[in-house]
ZADRENVEX-758259 format. One record per residue (C-alpha): residue in three letters; x, y, z. Coordinates in steps of 0.1 Angstrom, whole numbers, plus 2048, in hexadecimal, padded with zeros to 3 digits. Example, Ala and Ser with C-alpha at 12.3 -4.5 7.8 and 13.67 -1.06 7.14 Angstrom:
<nodes>
+------+-----+-----+-----+
: resn :  c1 :  c2 :  c3 :
+------+-----+-----+-----+
:  ala : 87B : 7D3 : 84E :
:  ser : 889 : 7F5 : 847 :
+------+-----+-----+-----+
</nodes>
This chain:
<nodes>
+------+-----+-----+-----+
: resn :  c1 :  c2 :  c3 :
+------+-----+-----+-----+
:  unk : 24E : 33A : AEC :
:  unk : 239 : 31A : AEB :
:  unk : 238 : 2FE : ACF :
:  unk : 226 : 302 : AB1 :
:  unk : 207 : 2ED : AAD :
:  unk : 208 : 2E9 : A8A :
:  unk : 22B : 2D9 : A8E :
:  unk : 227 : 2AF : A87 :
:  unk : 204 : 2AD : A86 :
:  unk : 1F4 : 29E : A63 :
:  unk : 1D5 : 2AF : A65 :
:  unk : 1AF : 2A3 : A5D :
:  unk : 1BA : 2A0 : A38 :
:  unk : 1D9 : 281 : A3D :
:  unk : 1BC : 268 : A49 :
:  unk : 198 : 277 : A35 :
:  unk : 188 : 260 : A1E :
:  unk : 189 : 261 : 9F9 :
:  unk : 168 : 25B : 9E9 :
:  unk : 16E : 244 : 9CB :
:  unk : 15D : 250 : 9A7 :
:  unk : 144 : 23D : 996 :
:  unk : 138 : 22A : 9A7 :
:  unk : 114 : 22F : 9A6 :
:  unk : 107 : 205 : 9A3 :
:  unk : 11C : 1F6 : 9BB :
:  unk : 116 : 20B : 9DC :
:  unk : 131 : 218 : 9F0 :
:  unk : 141 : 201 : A11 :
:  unk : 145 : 21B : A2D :
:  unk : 15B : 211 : A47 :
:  unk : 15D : 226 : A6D :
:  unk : 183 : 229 : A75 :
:  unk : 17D : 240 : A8E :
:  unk : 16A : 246 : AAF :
:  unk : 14E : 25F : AB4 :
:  unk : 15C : 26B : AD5 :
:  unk : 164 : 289 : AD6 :
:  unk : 151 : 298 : AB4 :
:  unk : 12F : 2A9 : AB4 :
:  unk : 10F : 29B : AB6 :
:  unk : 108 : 2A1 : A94 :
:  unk : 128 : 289 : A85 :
:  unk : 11A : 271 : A9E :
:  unk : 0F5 : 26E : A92 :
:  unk : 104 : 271 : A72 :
:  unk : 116 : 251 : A6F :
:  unk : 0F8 : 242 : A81 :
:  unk : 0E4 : 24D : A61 :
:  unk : 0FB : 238 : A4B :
:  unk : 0F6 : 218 : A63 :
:  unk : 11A : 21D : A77 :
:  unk : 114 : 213 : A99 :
:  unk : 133 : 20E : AA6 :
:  unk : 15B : 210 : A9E :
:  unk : 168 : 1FD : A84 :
:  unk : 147 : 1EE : A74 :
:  unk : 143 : 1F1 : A55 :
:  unk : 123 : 1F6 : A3F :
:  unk : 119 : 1F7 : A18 :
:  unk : 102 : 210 : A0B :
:  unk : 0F5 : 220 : 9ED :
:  unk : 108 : 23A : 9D9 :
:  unk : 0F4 : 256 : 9DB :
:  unk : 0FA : 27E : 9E1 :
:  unk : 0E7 : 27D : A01 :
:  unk : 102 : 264 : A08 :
:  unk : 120 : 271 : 9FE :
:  unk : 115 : 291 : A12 :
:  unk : 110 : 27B : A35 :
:  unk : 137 : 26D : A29 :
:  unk : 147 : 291 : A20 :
:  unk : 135 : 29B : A45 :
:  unk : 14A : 281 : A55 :
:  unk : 168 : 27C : A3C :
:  unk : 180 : 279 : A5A :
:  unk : 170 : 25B : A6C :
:  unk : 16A : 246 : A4F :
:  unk : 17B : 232 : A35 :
:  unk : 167 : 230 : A12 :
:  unk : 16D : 217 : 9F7 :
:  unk : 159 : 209 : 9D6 :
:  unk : 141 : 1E9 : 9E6 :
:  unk : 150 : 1D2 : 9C8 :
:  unk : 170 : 1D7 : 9E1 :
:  unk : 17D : 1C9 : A00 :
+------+-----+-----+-----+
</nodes>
């Protein structure tokens, strides 16, 4: 019998971002946590769409639903919080 996988692993969900609610004026501050190695092309253009080049650089944008789409799309290799915020 071999181990269980599922046994002391967190999952995508311990470490995915949380998009904060109203906050439609202020932009949100997108920060990469993670790298792009190993993930799909797709995540990969996709945080180049929202102006992340590289690990840990972070980036303000506007609060849009195109936006928060690009975000949900790559939820596990970002951090979100209001702009207002450090």
């Amino acid at each position: 019998m071999g181990r269980n996988p599922v046994v002391g692993r967190q999952g995508p969900k311990a470490y995915a971002a949380q998009l904060p609610e109203g906050v439609q004026k202020a932009g949100l501050r997108i920060k990469q946590i993670r790298s792009t190695s190993g993930h799909a092309e797709t995540m990969r253009r996709t945080l180049l769409a929202l102006g992340l080049r590289r690990n840990q650089q972070t980036v303000v944008v506007k609060d849009d639903p195109g936006v928060r789409g690009m975000i949900y799309k790559v939820r596990h290799l970002v951090e979100v919080a209001p702009a207002g915020e450090k």
